[in-house]
BALOBA-1460 file (C-alpha; in Angstrom, 3 decimals):
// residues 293
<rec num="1" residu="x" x="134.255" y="120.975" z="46.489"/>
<rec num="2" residu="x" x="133.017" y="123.512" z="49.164"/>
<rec num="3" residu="x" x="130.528" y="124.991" z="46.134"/>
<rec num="4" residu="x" x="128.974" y="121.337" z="45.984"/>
<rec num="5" residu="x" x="129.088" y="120.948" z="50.186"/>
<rec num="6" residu="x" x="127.576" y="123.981" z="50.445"/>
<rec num="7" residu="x" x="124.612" y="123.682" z="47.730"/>
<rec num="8" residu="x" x="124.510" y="120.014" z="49.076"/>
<rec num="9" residu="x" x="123.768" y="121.257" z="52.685"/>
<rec num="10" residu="x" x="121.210" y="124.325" z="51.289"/>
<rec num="11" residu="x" x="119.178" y="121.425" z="49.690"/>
<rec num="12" residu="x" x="119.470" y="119.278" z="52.804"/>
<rec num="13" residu="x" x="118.636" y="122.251" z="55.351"/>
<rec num="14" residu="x" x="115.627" y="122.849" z="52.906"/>
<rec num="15" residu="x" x="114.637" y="119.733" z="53.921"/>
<rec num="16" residu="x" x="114.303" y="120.387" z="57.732"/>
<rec num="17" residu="x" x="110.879" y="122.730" z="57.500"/>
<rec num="18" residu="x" x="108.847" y="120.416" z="55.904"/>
<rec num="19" residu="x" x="109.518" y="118.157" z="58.574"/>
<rec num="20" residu="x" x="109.312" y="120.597" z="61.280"/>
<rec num="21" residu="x" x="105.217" y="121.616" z="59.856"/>
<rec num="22" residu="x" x="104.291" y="118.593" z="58.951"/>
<rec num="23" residu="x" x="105.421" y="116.321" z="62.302"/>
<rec num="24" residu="x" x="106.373" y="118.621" z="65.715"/>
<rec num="25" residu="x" x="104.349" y="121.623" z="64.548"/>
<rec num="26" residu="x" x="102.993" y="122.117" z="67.938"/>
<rec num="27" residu="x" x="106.154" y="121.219" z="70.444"/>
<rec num="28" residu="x" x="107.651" y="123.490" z="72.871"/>
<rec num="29" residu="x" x="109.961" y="125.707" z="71.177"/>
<rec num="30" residu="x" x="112.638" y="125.757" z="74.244"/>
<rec num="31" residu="x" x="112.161" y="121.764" z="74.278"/>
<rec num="32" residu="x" x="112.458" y="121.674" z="70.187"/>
<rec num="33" residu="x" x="115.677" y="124.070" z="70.141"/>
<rec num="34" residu="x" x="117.122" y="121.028" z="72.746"/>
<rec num="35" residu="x" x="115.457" y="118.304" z="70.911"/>
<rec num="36" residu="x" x="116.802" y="118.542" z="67.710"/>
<rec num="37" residu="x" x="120.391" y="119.294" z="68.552"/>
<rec num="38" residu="x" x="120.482" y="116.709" z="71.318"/>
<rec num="39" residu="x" x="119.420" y="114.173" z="68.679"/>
<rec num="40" residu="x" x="121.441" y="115.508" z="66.111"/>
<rec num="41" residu="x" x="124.531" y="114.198" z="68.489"/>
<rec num="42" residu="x" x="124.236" y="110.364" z="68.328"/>
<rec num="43" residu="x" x="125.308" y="110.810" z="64.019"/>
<rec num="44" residu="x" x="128.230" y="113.567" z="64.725"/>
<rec num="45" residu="x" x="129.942" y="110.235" z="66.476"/>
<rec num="46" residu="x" x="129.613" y="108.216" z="63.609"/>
<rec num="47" residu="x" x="133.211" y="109.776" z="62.007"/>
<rec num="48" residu="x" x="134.736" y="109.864" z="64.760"/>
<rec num="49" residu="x" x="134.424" y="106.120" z="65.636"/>
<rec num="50" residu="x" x="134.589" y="104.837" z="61.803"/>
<rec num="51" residu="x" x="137.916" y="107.205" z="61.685"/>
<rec num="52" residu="x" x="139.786" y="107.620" z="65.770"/>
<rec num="53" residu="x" x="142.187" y="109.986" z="64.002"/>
<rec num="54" residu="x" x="139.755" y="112.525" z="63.923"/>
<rec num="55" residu="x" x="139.717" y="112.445" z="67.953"/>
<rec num="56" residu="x" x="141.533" y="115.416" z="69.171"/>
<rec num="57" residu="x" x="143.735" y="115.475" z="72.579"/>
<rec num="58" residu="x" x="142.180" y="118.323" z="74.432"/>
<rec num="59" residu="x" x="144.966" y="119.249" z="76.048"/>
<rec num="60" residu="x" x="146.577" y="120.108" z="72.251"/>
<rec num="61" residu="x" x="143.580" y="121.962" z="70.762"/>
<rec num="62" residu="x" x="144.441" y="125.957" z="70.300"/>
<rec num="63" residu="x" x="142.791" y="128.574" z="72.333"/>
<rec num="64" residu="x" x="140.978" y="129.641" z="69.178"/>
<rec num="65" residu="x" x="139.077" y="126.548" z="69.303"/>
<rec num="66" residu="x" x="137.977" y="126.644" z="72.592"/>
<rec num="67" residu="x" x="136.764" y="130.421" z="72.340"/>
<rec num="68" residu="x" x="135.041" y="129.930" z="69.428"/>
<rec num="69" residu="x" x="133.624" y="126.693" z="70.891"/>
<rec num="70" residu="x" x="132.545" y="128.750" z="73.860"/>
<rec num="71" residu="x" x="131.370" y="131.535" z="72.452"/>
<rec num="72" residu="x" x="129.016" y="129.406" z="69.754"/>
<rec num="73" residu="x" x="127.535" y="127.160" z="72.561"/>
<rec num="74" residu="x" x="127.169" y="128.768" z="75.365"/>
<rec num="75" residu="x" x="126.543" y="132.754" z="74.178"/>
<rec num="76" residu="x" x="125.675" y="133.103" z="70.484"/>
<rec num="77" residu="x" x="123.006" y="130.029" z="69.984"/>
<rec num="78" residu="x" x="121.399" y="130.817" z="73.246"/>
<rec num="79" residu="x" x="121.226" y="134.765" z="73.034"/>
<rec num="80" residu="x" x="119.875" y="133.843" z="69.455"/>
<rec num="81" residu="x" x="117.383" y="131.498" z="69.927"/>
<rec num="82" residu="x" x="115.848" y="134.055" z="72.481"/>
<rec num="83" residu="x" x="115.793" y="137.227" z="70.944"/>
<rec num="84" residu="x" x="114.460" y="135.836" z="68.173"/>
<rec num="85" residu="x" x="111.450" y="133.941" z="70.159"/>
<rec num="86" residu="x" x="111.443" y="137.411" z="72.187"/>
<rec num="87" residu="x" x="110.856" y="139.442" z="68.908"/>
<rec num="88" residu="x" x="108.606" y="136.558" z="67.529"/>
<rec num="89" residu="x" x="105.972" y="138.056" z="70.857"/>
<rec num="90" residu="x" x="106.183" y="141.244" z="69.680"/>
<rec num="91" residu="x" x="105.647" y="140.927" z="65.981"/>
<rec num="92" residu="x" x="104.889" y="138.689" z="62.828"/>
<rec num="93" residu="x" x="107.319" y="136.376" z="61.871"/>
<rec num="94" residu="x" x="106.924" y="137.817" z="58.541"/>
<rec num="95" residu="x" x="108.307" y="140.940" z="59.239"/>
<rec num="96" residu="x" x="110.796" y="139.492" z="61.488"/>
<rec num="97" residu="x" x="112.349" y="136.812" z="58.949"/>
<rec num="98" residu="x" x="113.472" y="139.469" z="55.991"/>
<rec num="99" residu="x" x="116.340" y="141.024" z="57.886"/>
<rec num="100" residu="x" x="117.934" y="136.683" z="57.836"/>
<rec num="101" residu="x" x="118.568" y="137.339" z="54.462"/>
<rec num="102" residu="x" x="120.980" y="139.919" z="55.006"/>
<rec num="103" residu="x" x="123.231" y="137.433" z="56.811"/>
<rec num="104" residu="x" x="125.558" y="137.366" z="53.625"/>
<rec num="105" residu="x" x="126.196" y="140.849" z="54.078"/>
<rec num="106" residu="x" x="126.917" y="141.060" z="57.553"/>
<rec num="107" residu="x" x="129.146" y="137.529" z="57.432"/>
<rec num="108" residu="x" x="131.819" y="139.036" z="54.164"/>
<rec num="109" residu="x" x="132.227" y="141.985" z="56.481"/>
<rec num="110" residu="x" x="133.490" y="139.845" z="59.048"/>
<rec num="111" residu="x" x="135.039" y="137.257" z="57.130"/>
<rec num="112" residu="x" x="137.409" y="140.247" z="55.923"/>
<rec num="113" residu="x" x="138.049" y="141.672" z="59.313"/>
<rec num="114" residu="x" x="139.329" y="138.571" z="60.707"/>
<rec num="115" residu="x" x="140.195" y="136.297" z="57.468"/>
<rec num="116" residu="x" x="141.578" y="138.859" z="55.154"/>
<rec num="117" residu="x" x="139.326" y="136.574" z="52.392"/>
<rec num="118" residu="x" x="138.446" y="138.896" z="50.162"/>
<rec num="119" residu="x" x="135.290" y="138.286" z="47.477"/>
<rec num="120" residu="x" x="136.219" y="139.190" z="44.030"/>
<rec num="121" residu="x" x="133.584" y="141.571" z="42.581"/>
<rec num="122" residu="x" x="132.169" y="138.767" z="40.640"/>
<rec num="123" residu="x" x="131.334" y="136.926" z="44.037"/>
<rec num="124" residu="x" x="130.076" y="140.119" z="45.804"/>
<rec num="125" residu="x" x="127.246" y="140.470" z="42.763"/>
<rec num="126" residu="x" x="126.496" y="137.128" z="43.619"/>
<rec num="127" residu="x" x="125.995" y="137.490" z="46.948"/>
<rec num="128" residu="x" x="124.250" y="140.863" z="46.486"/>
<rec num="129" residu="x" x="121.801" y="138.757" z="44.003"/>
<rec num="130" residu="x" x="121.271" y="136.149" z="46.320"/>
<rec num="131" residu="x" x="120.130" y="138.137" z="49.501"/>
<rec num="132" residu="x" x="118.093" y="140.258" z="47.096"/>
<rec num="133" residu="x" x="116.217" y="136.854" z="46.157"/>
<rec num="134" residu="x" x="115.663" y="136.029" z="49.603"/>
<rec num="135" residu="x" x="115.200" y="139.396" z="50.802"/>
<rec num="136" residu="x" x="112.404" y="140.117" z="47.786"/>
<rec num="137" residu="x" x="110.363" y="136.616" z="48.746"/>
<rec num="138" residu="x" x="110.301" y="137.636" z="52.478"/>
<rec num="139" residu="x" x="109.492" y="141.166" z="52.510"/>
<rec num="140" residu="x" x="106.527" y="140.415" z="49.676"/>
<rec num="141" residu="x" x="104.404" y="139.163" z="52.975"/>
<rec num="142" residu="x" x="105.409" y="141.650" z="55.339"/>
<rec num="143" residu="x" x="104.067" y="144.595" z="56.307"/>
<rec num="144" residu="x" x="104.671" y="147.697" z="53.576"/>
<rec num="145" residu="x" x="106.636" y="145.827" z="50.984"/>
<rec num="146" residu="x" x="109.957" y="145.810" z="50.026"/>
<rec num="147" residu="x" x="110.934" y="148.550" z="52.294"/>
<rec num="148" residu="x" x="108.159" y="147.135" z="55.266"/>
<rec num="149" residu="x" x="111.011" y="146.076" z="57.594"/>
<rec num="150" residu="x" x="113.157" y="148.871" z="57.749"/>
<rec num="151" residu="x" x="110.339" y="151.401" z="58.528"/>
<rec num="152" residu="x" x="109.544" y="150.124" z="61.887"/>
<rec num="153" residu="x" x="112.998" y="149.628" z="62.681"/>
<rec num="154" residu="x" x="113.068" y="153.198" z="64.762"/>
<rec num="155" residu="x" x="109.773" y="152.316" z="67.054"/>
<rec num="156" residu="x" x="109.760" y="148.610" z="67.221"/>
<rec num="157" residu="x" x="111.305" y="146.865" z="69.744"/>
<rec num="158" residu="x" x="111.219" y="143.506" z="67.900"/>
<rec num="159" residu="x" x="112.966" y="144.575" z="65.131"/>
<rec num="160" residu="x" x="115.790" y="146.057" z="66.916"/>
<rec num="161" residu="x" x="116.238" y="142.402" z="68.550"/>
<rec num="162" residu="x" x="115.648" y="140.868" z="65.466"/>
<rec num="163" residu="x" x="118.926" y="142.928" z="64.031"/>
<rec num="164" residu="x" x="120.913" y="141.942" z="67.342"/>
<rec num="165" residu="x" x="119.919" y="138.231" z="66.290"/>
<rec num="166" residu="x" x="120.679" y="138.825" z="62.652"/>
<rec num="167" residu="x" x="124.707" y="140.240" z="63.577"/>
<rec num="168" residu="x" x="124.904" y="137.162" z="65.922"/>
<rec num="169" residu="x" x="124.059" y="134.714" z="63.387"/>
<rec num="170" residu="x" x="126.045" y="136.058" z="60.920"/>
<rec num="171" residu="x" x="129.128" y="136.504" z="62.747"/>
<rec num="172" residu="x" x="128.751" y="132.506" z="64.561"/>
<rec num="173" residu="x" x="129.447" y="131.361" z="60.353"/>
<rec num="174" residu="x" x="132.878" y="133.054" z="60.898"/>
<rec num="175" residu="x" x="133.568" y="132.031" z="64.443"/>
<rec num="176" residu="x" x="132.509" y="128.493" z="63.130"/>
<rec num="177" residu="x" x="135.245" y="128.736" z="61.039"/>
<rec num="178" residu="x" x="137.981" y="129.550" z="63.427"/>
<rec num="179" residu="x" x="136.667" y="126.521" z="65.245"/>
<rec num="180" residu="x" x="137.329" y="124.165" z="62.766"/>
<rec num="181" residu="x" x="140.716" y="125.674" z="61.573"/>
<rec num="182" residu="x" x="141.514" y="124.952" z="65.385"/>
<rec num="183" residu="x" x="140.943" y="121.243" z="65.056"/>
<rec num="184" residu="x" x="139.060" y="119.521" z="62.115"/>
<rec num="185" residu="x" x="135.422" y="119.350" z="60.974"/>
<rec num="186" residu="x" x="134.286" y="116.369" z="62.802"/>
<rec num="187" residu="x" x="135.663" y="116.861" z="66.040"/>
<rec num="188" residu="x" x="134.632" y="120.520" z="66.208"/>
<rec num="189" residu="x" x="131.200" y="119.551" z="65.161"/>
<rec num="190" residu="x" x="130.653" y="117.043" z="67.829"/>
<rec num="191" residu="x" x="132.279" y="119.257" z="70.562"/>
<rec num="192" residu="x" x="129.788" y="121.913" z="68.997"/>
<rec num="193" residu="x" x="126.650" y="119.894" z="69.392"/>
<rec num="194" residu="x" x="127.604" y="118.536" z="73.041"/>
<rec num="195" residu="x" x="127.849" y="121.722" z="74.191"/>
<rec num="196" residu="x" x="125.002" y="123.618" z="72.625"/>
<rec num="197" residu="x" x="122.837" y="120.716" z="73.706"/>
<rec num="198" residu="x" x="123.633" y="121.192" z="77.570"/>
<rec num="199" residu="x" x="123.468" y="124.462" z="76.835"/>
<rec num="200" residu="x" x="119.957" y="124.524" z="75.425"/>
<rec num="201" residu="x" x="118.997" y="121.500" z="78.452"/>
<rec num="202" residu="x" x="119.723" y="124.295" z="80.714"/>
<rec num="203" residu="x" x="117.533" y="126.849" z="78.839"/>
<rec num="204" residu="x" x="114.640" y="124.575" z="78.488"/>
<rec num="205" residu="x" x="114.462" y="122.928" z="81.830"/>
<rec num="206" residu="x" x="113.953" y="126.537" z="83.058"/>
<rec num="207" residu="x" x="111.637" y="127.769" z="80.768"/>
<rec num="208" residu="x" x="109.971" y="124.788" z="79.800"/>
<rec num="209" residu="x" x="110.637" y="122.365" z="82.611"/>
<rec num="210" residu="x" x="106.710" y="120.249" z="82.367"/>
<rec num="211" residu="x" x="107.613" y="120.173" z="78.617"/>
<rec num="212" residu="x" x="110.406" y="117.444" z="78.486"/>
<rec num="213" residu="x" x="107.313" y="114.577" z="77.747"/>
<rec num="214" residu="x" x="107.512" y="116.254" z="74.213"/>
<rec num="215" residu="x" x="110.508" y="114.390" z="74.022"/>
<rec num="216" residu="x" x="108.819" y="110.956" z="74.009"/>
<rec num="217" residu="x" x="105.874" y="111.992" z="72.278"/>
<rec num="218" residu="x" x="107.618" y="113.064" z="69.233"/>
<rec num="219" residu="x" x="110.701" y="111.252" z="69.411"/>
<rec num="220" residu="x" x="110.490" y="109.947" z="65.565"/>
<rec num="221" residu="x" x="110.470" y="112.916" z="64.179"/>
<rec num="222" residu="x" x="112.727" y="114.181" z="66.237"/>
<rec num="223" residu="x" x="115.391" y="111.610" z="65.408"/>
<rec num="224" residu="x" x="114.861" y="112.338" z="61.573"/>
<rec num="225" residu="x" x="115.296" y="115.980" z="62.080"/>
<rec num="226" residu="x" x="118.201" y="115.525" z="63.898"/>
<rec num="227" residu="x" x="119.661" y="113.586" z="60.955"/>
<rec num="228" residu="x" x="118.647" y="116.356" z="58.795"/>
<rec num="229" residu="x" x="120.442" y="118.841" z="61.035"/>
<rec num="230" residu="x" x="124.084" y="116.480" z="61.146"/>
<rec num="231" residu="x" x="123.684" y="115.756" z="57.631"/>
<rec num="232" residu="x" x="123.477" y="120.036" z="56.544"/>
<rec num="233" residu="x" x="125.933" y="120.640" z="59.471"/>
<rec num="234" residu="x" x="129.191" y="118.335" z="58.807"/>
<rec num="235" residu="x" x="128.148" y="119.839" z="55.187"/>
<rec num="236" residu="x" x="128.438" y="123.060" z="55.947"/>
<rec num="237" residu="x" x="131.473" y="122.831" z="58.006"/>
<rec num="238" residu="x" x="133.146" y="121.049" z="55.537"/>
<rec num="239" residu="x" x="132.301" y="123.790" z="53.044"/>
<rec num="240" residu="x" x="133.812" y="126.466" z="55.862"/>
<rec num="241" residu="x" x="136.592" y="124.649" z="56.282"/>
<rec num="242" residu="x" x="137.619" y="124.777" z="52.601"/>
<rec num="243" residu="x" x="135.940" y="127.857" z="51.107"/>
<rec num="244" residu="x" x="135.077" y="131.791" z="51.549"/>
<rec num="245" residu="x" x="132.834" y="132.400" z="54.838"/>
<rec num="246" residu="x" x="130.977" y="134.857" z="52.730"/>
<rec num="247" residu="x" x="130.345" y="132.611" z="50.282"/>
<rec num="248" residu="x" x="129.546" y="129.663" z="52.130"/>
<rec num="249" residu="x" x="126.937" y="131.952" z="53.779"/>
<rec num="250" residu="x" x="125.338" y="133.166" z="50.435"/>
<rec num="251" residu="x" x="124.783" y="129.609" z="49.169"/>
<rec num="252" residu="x" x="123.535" y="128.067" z="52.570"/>
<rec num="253" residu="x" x="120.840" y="131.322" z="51.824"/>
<rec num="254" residu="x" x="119.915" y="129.482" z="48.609"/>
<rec num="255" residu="x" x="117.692" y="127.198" z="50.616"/>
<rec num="256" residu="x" x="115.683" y="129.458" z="50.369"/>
<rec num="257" residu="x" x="115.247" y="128.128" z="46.896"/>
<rec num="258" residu="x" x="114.986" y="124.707" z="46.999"/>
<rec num="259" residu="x" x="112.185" y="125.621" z="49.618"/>
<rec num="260" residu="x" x="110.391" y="127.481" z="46.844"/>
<rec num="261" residu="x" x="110.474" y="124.226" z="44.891"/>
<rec num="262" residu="x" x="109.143" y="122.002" z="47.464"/>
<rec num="263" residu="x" x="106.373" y="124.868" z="48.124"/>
<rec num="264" residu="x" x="105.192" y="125.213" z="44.285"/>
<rec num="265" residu="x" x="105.515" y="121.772" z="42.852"/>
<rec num="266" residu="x" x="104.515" y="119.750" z="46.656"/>
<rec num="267" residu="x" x="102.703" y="122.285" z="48.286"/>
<rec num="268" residu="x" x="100.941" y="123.700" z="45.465"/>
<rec num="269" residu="x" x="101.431" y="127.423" z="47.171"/>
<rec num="270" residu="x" x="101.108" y="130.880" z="44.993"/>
<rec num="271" residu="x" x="103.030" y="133.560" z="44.350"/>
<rec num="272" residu="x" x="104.681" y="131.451" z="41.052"/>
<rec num="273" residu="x" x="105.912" y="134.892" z="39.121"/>
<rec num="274" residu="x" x="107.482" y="136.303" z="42.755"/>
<rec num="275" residu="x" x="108.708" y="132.579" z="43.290"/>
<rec num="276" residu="x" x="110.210" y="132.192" z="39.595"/>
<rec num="277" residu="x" x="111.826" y="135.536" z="39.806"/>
<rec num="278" residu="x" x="113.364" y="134.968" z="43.200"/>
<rec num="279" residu="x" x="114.520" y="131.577" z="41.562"/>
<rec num="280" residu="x" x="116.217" y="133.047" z="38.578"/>
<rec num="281" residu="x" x="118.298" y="135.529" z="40.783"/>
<rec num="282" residu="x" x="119.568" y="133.159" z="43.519"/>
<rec num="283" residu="x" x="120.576" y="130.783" z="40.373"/>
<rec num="284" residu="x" x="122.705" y="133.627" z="38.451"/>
<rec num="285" residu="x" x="123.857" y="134.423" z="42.310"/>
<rec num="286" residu="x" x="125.106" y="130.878" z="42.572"/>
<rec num="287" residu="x" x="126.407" y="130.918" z="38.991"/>
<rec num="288" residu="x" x="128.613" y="134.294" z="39.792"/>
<rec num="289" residu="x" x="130.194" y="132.536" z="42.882"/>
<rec num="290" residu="x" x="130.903" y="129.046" z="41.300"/>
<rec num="291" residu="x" x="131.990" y="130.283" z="37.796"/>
<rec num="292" residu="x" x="133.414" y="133.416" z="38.587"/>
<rec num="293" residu="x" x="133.694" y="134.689" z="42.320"/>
């Protein structure tokens, strides 16, 4: 089930841009970082109160919740959020956005450092053909093709941040995952989202304190990216919780194609042969991990 949870929540997450452009374009980003998780909260309480056994005694949880708790909340989402808004003043976002796609990579190192979960060579050329997907739609726009990226890497500032971002991100999938193991999905989720909302209030009344009418003004589609967000979350938690990190990781990347779906057949956008071929290796990707990884 974790292949289905986790294509489930790419699909879903896929979802969460089109909302993003087409309703809160022009919100705060500090206020729409807090916005969306803070909204996201009310629907992580809907398990727990349809199911009480899910409720955990504090007092009984393992340290290894709490520190992964801690460390997701209240040190990797925030020191994320701003180097990446940092880097995003120093350079286009579409030079910035191709190093994401090596997430995959970064995240199986990890996962075998502290899991021992080991991809089977099958599953590594899956993941290798996924991030190449990703990587190959991303760098087409930036700056010097394929290799664009890595080239300014030496004498841009934004790029090193970017890669500081990129080994947070990828490491939080594993740290998620030691969060859950140290209670169950549901709980850990809502504990997640309390936390990284206060968190985030804490960041934005500081940066962004005149900003907080936002909330009122674009409180629909706020609430229905929030949903979006719980929805892909308690997906892709579940999906940790039963599969590979490394895997989970990979698919969650395949977003990446249901977004180049919704941008050919709704948006009408170009690039169909680059989109097409980016399709057809995140699909065999997915295929290697399901059938064979």
């Amino acid at each position: 089930m974790w292949f289905f949870y986790s294509l489930i929540s790419a699909f879903v997450y896929s979802l969460r841009s089109i909302f993003e452009k087409k309703y809160i374009l022009h919100i705060n980003k500090y206020i729409l970082a807090f916005g969306v998780r803070v909204f996201a909260l009310p629907f992580f309480l809907i398990p727990l109160l349809n199911n009480p056994s899910y409720i955990q005694n504090l007092s009984d949880l393992p340290g290894s919740f709490w520190i992964a708790t801690i460390y997701i909340t209240f040190i990797s989402t925030p020191i994320e959020m701003l180097l990446f808004y940092e880097a995003l003043k120093k350079e286009e976002v579409s030079t910035l956005v191709p190093f994401l796609a090596l997430n995959p990579i970064v995240t199986t190192i990890v996962n075998i450092i502290v899991f021992k979960d080991i991809p089977t060579v099958w599953g590594v050329l899956g993941i290798v053909l996924i991030v190449a997907g990703i990587y190959l739609l991303n760098s087409s726009k930036s700056k010097g093709g394929i290799l664009g990226p890595f080239k300014y890497i030496a004498h841009n500032p934004a790029l090193k941040l970017m890669l500081i971002m990129m080994l947070f991100n990828s490491s939080s999938i594993v740290v998620d995952k030691i969060g859950i193991k140290g209670a169950n999905v549901y709980f850990y989720a809502f504990v997640n989202y309390l936390l990284v909302s206060l968190s985030l209030f804490l960041i934005a009344f500081y940066k962004a304190k005149s900003e907080f009418s936002q909330i009122k003004k674009f409180l629909k589609p706020l609430l229905i990216v929030g949903l979006i967000v719980a929805i892909y979350t308690l997906l892709r938690f579940l999906a940790l919780d039963l599969g590979n990190a490394a895997y989970v990781s990979a698919i969650m990347g395949s977003s990446t194609l249901f977004t180049i779906i919704w941008g050919t057949f709704y948006l009408k956008e170009k690039e169909k042969a680059l989109k097409i071929l980016v399709g057809v290796l995140i699909t065999i990707g997915l295929i290697l991990i399901k059938v064979l990884g």
